[in-house]
C-alpha positions in Angstrom: 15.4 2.7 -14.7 12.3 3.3 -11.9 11.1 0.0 -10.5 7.6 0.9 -10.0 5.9 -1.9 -11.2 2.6 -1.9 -12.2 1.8 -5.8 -12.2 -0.9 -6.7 -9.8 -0.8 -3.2 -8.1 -3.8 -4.5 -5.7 -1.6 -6.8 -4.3 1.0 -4.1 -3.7 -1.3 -2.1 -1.9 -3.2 -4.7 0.2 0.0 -4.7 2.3 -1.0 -1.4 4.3 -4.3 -1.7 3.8 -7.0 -2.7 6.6 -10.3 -4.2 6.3 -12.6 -3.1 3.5 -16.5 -3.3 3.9 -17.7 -1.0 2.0 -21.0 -1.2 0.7 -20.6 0.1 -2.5 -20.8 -3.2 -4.4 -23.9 -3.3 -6.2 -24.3 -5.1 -9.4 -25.6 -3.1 -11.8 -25.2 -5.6 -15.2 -28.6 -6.9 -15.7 -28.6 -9.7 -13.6 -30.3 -10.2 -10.2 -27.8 -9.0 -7.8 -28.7 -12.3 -5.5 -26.9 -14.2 -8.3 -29.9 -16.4 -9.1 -31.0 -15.5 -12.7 -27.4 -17.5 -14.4 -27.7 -18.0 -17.4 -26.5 -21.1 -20.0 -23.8 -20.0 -22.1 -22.4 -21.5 -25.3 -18.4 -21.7 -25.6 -18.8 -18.9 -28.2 -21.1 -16.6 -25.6 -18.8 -17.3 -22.9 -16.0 -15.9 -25.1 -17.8 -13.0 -26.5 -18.6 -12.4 -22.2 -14.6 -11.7 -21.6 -13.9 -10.1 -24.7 -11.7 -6.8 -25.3 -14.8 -5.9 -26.8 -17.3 -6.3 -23.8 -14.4 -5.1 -21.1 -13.8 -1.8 -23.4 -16.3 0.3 -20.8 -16.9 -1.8 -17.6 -16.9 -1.6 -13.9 -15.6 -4.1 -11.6 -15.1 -4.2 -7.4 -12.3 -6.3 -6.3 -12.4 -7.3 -2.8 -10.2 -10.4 -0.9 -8.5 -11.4 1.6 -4.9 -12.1 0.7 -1.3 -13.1 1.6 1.8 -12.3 -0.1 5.3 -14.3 0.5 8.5 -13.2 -1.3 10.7 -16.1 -1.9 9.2 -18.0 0.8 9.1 -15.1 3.4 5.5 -13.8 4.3 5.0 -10.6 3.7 1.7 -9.5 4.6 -1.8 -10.3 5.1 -4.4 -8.2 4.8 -8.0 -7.4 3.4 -8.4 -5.3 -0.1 -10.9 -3.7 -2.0 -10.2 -1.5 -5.4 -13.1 -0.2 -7.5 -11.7 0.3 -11.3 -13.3 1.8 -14.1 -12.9 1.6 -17.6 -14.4 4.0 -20.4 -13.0 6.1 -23.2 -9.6 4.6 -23.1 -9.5 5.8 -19.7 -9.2 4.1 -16.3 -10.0 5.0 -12.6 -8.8 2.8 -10.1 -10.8 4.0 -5.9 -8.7 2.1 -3.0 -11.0 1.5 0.0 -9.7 1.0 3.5 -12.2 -0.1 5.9 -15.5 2.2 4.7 -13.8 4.7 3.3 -12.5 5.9 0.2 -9.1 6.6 0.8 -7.1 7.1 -2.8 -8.2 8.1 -6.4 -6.7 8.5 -9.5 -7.7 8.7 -13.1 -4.9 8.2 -16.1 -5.1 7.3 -19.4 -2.6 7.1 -22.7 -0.3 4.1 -22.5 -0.4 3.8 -18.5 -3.7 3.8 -18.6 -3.8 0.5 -21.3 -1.4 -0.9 -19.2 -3.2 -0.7 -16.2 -6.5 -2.5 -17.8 -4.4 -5.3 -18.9 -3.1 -5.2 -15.3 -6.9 -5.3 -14.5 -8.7 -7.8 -16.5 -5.8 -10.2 -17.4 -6.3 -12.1 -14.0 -9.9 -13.0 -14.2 -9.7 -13.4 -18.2 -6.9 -16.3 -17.4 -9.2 -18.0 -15.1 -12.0 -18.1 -17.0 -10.2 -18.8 -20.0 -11.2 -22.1 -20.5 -14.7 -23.0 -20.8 -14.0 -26.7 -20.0 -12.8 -26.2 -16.1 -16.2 -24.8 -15.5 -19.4 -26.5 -14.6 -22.7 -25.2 -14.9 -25.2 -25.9 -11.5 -28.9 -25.5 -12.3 -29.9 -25.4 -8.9 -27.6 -23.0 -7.6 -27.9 -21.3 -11.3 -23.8 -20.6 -11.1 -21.0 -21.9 -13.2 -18.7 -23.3 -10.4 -14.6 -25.0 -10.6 -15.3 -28.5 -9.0 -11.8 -29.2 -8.7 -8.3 -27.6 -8.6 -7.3 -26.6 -12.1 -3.5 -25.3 -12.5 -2.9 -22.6 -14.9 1.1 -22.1 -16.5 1.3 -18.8 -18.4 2.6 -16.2 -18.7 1.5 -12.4 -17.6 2.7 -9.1 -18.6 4.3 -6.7 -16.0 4.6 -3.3 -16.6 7.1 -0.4 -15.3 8.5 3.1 -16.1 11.6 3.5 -18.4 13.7 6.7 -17.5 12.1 8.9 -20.3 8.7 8.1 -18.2 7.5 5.7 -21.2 5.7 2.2 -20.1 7.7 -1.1 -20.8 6.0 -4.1 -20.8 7.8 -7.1 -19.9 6.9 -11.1 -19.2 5.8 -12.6 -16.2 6.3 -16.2 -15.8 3.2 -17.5 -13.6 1.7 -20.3 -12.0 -1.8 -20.2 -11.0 -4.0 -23.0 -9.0 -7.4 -22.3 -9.4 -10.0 -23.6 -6.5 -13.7 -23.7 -5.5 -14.5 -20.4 -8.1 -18.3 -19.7 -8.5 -19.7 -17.5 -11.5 -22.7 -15.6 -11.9 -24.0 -14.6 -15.6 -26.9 -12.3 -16.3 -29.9 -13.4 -18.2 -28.4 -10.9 -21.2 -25.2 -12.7 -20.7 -23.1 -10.9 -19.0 -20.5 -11.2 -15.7 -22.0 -10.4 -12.7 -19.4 -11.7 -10.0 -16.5 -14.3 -10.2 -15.5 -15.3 -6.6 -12.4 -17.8 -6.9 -9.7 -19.1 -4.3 -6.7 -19.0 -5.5 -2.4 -19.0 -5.4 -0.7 -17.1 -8.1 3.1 -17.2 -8.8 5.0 -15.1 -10.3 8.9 -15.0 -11.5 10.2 -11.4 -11.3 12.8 -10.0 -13.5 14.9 -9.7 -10.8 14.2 -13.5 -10.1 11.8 -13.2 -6.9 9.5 -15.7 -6.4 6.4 -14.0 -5.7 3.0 -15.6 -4.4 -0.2 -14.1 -3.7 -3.3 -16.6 -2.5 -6.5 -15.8 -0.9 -10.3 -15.2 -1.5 -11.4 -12.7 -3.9 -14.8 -11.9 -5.6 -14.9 -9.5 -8.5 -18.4 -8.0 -8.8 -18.9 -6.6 -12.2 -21.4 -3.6 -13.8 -22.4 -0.9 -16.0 -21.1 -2.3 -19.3 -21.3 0.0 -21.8 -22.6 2.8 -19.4 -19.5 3.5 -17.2 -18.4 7.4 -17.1 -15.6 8.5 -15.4 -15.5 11.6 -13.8 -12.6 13.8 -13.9 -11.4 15.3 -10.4 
């Protein structure tokens, strides 16, 4: 059986990456991009925000600084930025290194659903509870005040033989710390920023940990297109 796991494939990557500062990170959702137009969400509305439903034909920029250990050995640290996009049961993940655009690939079928869990299943488990957040008139964001620890579980995916997609469980740990959101006035995500550690049991029993900064800046629901190259 390949091991090319798909779980947390940014974090894979970041390792031979440089620093990204690109400037194509515009919000495009609705809200003001200089994250002062927040709006007050009901528990419902916040649920509706992170839905299947609203993430069926999104875009969302991930960029961070982040370090990865492997059973208590660092393995690297190192700046990351991936642009993803999700429309028609599509995806299209864009790896930046420094300014420049340096790896794109569009998929779709089952890798392609595997690879928007892989997307959206980090960010959904933070913000899953409507509780840890707090909602700062004056700033106009929702922020995390203090550390909130998350124990779940995530799915991993990899390639059987036959090139089908196996899913499989991830045992995980996350500590959630000073995370800021910004809402639209039409309710929508415009950018999560959150410091955090993740860790992760493998199925080989690693112990794998990723921590650092990263902001997710989020657009174009309902609008996204990908292109095919």
């Amino acid at each position: 059986m390949k091991k090319i796991l798909l779980l947390l494939i940014s974090f894979i990557l970041l390792l031979s990456l440089v620093a990204c500062n690109d400037g194509d990170g515009t919000n495009n959702s609705g809200g003001d991009p200089s994250g002062t137009s927040s709006t007050v969400l009901n528990e419902a509305e916040w649920d509706q925000m992170i839905s299947d439903d609203m993430l069926a034909n999104y875009t969302v920029i991930m960029e961070g600084n982040m370090s990865v250990t492997t059973n208590g050995k660092e393995e690297g640290t190192s700046d990351v930025k991936q642009k993803t996009k999700v429309a028609n049961d599509k995806l299209s993940m864009e790896i930046f290194a420094g300014d420049q655009s340096v790896d794109t690939m569009v998929i779709d079928g089952d890798l392609a659903k595997a690879q928007m869990t892989q997307t959206s299943q980090l960010f959904k488990t933070l913000m899953a509870e409507y509780d840890n957040f707090t909602y700062d008139a004056d700033k106009k964001i929702y922020k995390v005040t203090e550390s909130v620890t998350i124990d779940t579980v995530l799915k991993g995916f990899g390639y059987q033989d036959e090139g089908a997609v196996r899913e499989f469980d991830v045992p995980t740990v996350i500590v959630m710390r000073d995370a800021e959101i910004t809402v639209s006035e039409d309710g929508k995500l415009v950018s999560f920023v959150c410091d955090y550690s993740q860790s992760m049991t493998m199925t080989d029993g690693d112990e794998v940990v990723t921590s650092g900064v990263v902001t997710w800046s989020f657009s174009d629901f309902g609008t996204t297109v990908i292109e095919e190259n």
